[in-house]
N, C-alpha and C positions, 0 to 999 in steps of 0.2 A: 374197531376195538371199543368196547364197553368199560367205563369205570363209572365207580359212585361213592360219595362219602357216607360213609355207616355212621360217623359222629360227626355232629357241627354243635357247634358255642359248647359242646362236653356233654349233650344231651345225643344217646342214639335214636336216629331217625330211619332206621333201615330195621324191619320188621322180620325179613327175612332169614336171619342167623337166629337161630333157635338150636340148642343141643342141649344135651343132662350129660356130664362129664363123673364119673364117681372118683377120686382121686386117692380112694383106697384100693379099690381093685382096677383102676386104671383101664378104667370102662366106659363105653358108653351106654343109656339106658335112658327108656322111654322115648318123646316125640322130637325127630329130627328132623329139621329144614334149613339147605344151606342154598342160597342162591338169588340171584334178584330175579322177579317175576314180575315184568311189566308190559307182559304181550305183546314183545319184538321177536320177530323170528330167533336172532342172536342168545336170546338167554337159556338158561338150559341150568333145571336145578333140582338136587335129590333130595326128597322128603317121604316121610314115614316112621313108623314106629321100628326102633331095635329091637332086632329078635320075630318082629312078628312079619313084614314087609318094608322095601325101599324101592323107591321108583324113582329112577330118571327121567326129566321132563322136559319138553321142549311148546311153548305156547302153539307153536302150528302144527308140530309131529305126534302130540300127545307124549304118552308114555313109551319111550326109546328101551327103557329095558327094565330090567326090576330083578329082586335078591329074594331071598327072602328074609331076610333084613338082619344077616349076621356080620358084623362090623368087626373086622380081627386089627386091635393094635398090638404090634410089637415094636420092642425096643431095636433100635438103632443101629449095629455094628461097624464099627470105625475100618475104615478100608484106606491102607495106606497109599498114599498116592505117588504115581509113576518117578517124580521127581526124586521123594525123599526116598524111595527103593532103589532106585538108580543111585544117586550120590550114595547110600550106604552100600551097593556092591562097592563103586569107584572107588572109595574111601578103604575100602578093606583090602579092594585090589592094588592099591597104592600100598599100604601096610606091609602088606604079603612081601612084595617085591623089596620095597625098603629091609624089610628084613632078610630077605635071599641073598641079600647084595653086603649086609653086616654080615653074615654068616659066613659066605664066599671071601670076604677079606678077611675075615678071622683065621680063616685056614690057610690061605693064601701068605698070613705073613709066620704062621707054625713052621 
């Protein structure tokens, strides 16, 4: 496993993170490089221009693969998760019955 500090004493020392972010149309644009490149088999990093090429890289494999350089961000979608979908059936399903059971004695003492 590979790690490295991109900031030390608050100055970055890691040259490699390069991006153009636009944060009105929530894009990226122009020269992109993310990845550390220090001529170990292990690393492996994409760089190139948005929109025109992007290439995946590996120091001994060369270029692994490449786009042509269209970068699609989308937002997010909240996906609920198994627990809180389960407790909300359970919950409802306890409801349900609680109320069959008020129902059944209401008529039961008519």
């Amino acid at each position: 496993m590979n790690s490295f500090a991109p900031i030390t004493n608050g100055s970055i020392v890691y040259d490699f993170l390069d991006l153009n972010y636009d944060t009105a149309t929530k894009s990226l644009f122009r020269y992109f490089d993310v990845g550390q490149d220090n001529a170990q088999s292990t690393d492996y990093y994409l760089f190139g221009t948005v929109g025109l090429g992007l290439s995946l890289r590996n120091p001994t494999e060369g270029t692994i693969d490449q786009n042509n350089g269209l970068i699609n961000l989308s937002p997010t979608t909240p996906i609920l998760e198994p627990l809180t979908t389960g407790g909300t059936v359970l919950t409802g399903g306890i409801a349900w019955l609680v109320k069959c059971r008020q129902v059944a004695g209401q008529k039961a003492k008519a």
